[in-house]
PAPA-513715 format. One line per field, with one value per atom (N, C-alpha, C): z, x, y; residue number from 1; atom name. Coordinates in Angstrom, 1 decimal. Layout:
BEGIN
c3	(Z/...);
c1	(X/...);
c2	(Y/...);
resi	(NUM/...);
name	(CA/...);
***
This chain:
BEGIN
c3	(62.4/63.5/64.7/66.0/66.8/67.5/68.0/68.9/70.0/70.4/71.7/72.9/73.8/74.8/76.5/77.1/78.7/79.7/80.6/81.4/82.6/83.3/84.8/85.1/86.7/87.7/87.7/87.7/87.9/86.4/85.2/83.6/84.3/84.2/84.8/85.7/86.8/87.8/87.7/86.9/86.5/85.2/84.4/83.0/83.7/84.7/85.4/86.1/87.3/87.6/86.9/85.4/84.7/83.7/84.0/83.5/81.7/81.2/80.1/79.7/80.6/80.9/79.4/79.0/77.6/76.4/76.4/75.3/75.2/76.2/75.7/74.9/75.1/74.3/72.9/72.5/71.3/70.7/71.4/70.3/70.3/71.7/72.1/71.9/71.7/71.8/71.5/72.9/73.9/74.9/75.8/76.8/78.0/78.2/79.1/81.0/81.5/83.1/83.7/84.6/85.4/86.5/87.4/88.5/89.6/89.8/90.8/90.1/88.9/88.7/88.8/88.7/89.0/90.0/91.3/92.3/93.1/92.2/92.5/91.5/91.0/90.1/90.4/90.3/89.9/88.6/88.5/86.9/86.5/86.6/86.0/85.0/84.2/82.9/81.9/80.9/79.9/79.4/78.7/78.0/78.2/79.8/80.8/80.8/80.4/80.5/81.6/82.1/83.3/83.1/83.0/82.5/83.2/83.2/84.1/83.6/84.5/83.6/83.3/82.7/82.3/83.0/83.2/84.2/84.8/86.3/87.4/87.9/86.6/86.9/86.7/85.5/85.2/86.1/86.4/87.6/88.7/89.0/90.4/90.3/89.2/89.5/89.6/88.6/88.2/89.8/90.6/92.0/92.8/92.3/92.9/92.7/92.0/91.1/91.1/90.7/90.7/91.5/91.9/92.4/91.9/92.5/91.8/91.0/90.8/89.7/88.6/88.7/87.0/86.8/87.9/87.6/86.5/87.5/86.7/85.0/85.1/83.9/82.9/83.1/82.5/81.6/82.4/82.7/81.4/81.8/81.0/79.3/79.6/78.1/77.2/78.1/77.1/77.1/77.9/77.3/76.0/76.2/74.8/73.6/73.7/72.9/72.7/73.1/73.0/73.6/73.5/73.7/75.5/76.2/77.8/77.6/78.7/78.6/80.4/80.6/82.1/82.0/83.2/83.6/83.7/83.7/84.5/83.4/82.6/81.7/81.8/82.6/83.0/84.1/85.2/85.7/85.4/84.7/84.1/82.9/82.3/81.6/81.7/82.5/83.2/83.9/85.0/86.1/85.0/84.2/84.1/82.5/81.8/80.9/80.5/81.5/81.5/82.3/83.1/84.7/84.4/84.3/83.9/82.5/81.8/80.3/79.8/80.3/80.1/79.1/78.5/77.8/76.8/76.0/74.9/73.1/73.8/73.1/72.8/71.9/71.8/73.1/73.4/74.5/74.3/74.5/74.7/75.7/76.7/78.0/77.9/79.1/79.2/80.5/80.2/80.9/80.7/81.5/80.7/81.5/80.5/81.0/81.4/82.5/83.9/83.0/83.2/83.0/83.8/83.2/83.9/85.1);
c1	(115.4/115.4/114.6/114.9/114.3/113.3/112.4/111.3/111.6/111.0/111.4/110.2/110.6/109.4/109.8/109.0/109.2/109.1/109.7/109.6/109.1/108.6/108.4/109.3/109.5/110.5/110.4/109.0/109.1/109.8/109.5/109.7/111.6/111.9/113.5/113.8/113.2/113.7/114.1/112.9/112.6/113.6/113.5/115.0/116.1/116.2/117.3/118.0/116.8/117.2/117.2/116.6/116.8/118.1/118.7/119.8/119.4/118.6/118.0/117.9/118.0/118.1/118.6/119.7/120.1/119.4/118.2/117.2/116.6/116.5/115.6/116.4/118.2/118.6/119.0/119.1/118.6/117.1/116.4/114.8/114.7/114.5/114.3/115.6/115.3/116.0/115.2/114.7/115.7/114.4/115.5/114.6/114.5/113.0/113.1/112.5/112.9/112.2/111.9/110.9/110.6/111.5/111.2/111.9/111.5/110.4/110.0/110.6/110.5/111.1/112.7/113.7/114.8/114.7/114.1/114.5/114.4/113.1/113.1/113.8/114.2/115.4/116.7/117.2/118.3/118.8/119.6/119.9/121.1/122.3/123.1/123.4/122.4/122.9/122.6/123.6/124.2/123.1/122.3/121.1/119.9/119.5/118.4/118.6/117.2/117.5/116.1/116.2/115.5/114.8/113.6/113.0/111.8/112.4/111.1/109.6/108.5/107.2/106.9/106.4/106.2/105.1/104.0/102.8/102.9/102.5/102.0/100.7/99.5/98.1/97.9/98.2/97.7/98.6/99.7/100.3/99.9/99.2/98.9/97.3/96.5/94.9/95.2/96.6/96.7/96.9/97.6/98.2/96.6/96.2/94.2/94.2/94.6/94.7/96.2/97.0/98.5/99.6/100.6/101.7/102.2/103.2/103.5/104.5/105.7/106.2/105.4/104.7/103.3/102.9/102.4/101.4/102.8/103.6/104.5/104.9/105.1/105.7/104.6/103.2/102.0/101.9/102.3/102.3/102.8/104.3/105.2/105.1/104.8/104.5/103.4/102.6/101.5/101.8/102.4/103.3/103.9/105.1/105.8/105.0/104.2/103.3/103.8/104.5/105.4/105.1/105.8/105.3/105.1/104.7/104.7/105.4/106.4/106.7/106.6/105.2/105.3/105.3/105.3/104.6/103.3/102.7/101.3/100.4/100.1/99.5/98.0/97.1/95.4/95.5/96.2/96.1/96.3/97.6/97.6/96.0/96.2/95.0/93.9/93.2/92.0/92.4/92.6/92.5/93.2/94.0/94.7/94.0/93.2/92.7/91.0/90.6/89.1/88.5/89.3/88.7/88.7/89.5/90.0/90.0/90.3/90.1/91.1/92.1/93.3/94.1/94.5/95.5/95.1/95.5/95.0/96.4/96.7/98.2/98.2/99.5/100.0/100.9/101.1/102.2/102.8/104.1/104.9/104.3/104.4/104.5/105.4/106.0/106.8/106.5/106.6/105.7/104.7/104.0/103.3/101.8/100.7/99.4/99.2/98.0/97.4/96.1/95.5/93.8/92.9/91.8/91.1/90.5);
c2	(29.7/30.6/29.9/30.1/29.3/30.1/29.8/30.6/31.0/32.5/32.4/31.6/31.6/31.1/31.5/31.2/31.4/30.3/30.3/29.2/29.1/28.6/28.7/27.7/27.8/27.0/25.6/24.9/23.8/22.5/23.0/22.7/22.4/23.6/23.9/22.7/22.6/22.1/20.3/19.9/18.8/17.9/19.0/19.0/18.6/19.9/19.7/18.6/17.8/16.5/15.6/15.7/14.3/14.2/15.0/15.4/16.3/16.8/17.0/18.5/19.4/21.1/21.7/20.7/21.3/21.3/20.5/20.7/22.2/22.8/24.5/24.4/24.9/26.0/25.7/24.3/23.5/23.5/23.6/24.3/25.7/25.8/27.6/28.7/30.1/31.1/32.4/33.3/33.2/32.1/32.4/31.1/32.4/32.4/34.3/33.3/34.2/33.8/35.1/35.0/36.3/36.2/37.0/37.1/36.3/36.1/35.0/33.9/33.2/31.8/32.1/33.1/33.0/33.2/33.0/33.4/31.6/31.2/29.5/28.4/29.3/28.1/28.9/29.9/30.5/30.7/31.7/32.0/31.8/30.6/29.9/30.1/29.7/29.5/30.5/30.5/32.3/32.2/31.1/30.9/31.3/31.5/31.9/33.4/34.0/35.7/36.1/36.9/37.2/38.1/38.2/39.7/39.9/41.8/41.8/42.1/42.0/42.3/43.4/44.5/45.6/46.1/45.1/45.1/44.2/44.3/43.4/42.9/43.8/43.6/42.1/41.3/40.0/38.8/39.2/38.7/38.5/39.3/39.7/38.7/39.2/38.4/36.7/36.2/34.8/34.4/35.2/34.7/34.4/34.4/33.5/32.7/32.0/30.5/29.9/30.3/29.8/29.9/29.7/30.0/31.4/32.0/33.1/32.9/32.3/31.5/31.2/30.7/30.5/31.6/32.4/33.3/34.2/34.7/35.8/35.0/33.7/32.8/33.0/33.1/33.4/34.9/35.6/36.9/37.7/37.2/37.5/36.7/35.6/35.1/36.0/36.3/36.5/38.3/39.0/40.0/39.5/38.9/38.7/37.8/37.8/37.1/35.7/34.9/34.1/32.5/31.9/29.8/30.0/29.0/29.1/28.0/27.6/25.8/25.9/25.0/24.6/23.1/22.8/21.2/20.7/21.8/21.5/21.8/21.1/21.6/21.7/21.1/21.0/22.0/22.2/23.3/24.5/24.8/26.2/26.4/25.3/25.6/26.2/24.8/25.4/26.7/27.0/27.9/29.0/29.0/30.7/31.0/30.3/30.3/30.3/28.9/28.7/30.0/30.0/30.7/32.0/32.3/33.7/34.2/33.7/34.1/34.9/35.0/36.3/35.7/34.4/33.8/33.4/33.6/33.2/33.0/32.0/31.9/30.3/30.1/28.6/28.3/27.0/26.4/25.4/24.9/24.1/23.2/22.4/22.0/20.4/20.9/20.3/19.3/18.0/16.9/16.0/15.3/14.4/15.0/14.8/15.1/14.1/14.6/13.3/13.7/12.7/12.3/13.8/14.3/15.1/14.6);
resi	(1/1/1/2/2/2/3/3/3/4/4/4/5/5/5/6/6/6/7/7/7/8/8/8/9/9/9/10/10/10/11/11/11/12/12/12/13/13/13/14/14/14/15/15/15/16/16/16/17/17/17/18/18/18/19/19/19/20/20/20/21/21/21/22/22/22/23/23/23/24/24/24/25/25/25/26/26/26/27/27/27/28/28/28/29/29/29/30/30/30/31/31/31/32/32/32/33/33/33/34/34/34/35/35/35/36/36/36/37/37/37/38/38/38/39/39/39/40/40/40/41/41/41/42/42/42/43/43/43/44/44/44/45/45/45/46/46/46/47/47/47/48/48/48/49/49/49/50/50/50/51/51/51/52/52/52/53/53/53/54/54/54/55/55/55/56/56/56/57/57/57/58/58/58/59/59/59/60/60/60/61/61/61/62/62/62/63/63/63/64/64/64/65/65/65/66/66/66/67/67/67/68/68/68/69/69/69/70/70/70/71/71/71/72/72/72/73/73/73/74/74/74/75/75/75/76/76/76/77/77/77/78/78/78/79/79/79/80/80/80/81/81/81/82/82/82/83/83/83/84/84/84/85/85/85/86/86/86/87/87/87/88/88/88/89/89/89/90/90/90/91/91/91/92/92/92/93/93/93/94/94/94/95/95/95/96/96/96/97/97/97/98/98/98/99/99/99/100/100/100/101/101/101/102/102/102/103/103/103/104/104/104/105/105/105/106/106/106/107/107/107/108/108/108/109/109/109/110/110/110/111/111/111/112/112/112/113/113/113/114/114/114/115/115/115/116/116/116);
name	(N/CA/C/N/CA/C/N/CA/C/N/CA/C/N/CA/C/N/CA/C/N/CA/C/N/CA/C/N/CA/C/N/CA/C/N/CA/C/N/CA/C/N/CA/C/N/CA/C/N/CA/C/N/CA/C/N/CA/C/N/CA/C/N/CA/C/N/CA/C/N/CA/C/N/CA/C/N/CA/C/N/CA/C/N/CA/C/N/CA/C/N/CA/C/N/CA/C/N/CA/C/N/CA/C/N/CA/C/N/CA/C/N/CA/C/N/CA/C/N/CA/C/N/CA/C/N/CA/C/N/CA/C/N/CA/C/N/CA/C/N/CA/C/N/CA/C/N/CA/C/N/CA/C/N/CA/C/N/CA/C/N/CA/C/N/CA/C/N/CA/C/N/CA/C/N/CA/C/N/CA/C/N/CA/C/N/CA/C/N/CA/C/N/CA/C/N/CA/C/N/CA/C/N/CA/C/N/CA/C/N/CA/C/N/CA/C/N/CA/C/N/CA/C/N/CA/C/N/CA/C/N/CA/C/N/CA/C/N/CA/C/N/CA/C/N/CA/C/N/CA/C/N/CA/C/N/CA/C/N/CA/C/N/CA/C/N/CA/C/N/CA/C/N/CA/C/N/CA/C/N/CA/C/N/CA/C/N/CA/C/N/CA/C/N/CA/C/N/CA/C/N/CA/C/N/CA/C/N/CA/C/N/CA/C/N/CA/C/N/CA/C/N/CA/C/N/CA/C/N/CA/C/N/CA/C/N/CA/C/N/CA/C/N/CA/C/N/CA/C/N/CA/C/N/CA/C/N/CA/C/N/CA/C/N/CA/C/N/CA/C/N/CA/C/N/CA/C/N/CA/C/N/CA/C/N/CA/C/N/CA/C/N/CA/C/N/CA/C/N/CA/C/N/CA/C);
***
């Protein structure tokens, strides 16, 4: 059975130009996006499911620290209690985790880590 997880826009965007986008739906299932990241990637593909957040409180504080694409991709993971797969793995970190304290989950990340 495969895990589900979430994505933000940039993981996508990046897959996408390296031609590689077809790896989620070979590990992941389902593969979920909020609405802000479909609105910065688009929702193409049958495999990408769009969902909305149930709350906008933890959304809305992460938007201090993140984009709103992460913030909501944050958001919504730790609703579904489920994997995050971003790029950014020291910033989401730190700032949506150290800083704030709100996350408290496993992650995927998709990319390569930069030196602190």
């Amino acid at each position: 059975m495969k895990e589900p997880v979430v994505s933000d826009s940039t993981c996508l965007i990046g897959l996408e130009r390296i031609g590689e986008l077809n790896i989620l739906p070979a590990l992941f299932e389902p593969i979920m996006i909020p609405p802000e990241v479909e609105r910065e990637f688009g929702s193409g593909f049958s495999w990408l499911q769009t969902e909305n957040l149930t709350s906008n409180v933890l959304a809305t504080a992460l938007r201090l620290v993140v984009d709103s694409g992460e913030a909501e991709a944050i958001a919504l993971a730790s609703e579904k209690s489920c994997l995050l797969i971003s790029d950014d793995y020291k910033r989401v970190r730190r700032q949506s985790v150290s800083e704030l304290r709100l996350l408290e989950q496993s992650a995927f990340w998709c990319g390569r880590n930069k030196a602190a």
